[in-house]
Residue frames as qw, qx, qy, qz and C-alpha x, y, z in Angstrom:
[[0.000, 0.885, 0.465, 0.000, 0.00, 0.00, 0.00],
 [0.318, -0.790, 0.107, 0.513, 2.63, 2.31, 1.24],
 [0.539, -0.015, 0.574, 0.616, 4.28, 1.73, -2.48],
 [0.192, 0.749, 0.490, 0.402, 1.38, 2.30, -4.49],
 [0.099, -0.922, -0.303, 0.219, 0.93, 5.69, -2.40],
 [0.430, -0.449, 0.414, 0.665, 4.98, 6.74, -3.57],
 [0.484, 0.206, 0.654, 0.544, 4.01, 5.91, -7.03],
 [0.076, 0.809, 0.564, 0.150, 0.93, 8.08, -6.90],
 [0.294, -0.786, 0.010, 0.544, 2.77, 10.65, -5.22],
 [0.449, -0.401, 0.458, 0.654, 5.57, 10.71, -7.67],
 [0.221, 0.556, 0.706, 0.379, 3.03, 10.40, -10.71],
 [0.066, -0.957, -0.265, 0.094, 1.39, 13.76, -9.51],
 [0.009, -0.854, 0.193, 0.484, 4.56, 15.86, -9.19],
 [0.605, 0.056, 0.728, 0.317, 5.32, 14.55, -12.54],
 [0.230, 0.737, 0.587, 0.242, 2.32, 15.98, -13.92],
 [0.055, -0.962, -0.219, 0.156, 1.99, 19.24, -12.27],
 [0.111, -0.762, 0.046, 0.636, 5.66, 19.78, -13.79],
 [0.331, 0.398, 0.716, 0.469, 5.39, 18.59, -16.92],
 [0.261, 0.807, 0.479, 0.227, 2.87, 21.37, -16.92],
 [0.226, -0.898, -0.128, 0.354, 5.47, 23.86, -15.66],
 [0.729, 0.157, 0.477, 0.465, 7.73, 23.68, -18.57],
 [0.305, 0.803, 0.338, 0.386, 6.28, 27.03, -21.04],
 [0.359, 0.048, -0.124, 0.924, 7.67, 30.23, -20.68],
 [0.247, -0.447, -0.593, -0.623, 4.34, 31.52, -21.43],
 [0.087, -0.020, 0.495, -0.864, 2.87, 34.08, -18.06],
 [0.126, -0.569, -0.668, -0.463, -1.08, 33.57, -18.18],
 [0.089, 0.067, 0.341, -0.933, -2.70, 36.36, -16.31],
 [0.033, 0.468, 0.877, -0.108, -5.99, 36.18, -14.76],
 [0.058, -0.512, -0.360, -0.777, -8.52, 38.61, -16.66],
 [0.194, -0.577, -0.515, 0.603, -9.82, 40.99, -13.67],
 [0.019, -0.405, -0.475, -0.781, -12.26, 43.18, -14.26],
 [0.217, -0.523, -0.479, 0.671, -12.81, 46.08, -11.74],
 [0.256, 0.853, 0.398, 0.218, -15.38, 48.84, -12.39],
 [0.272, 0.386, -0.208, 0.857, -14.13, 52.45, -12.50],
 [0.335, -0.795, -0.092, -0.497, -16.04, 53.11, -9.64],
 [0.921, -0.277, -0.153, 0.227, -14.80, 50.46, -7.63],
 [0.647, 0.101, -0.014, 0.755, -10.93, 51.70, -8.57],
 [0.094, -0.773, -0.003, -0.628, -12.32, 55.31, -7.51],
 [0.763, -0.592, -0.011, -0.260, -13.39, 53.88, -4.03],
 [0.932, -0.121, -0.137, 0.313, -10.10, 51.76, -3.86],
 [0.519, 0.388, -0.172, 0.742, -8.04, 54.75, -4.33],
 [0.524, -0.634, -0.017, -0.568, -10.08, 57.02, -1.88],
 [0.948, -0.287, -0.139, -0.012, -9.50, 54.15, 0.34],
 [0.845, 0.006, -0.174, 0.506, -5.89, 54.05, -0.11],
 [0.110, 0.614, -0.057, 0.779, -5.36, 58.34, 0.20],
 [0.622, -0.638, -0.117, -0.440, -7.38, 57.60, 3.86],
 [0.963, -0.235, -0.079, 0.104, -5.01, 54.97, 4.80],
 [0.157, -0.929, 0.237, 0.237, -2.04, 57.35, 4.00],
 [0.801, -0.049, 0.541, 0.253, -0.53, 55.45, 0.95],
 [0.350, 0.402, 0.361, 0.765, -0.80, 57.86, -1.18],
 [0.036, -0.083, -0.053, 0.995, -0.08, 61.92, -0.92],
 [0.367, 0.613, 0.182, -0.675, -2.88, 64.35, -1.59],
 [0.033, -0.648, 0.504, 0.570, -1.05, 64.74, -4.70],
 [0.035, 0.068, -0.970, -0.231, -0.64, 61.39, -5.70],
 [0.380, 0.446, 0.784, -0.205, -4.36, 60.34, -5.15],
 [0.205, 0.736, 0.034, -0.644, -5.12, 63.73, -7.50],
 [0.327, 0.515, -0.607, -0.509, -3.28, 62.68, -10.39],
 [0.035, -0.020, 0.970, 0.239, -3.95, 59.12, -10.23],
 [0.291, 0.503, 0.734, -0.351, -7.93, 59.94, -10.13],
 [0.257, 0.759, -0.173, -0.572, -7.75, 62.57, -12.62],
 [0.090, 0.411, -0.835, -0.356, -6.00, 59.85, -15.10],
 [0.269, 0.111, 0.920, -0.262, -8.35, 57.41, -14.03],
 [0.322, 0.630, 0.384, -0.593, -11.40, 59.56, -14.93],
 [0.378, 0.628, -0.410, -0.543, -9.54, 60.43, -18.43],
 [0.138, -0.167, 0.963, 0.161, -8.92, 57.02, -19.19],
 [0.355, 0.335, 0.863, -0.128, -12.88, 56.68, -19.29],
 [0.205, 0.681, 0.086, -0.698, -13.80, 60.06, -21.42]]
């Protein structure tokens, strides 16, 4: 029993790198409204991660990005 379970092990990380092989990045499609990414920045200008400044220009880009 204890064999089989090795084999099975070893059989799995086989697989999973077999599939790690590509060079090839896949990025997961996210898909955040522009209000949301208003509120997140707001959020982040409260929390003191970003300046006055910085929250200004990156909302002001934000906004143009949808015009």
């Amino acid at each position: 029993m204890l064999k089989l379970l090795r084999h099975l092990a070893a059989a799995l990380v086989a697989v999973v790198l077999a599939g790690c092989g590509g060079h090839e990045v896949v990025r997961p499609t996210v898909s955040v409204s522009i209000g949301q990414q208003l509120i997140d920045l707001k959020k982040a200008r409260e929390a003191g991660v970003l300046s006055q400044r910085e929250y200004e220009a990156q909302k002001s880009q934000l906004i143009r990005s949808v015009e």
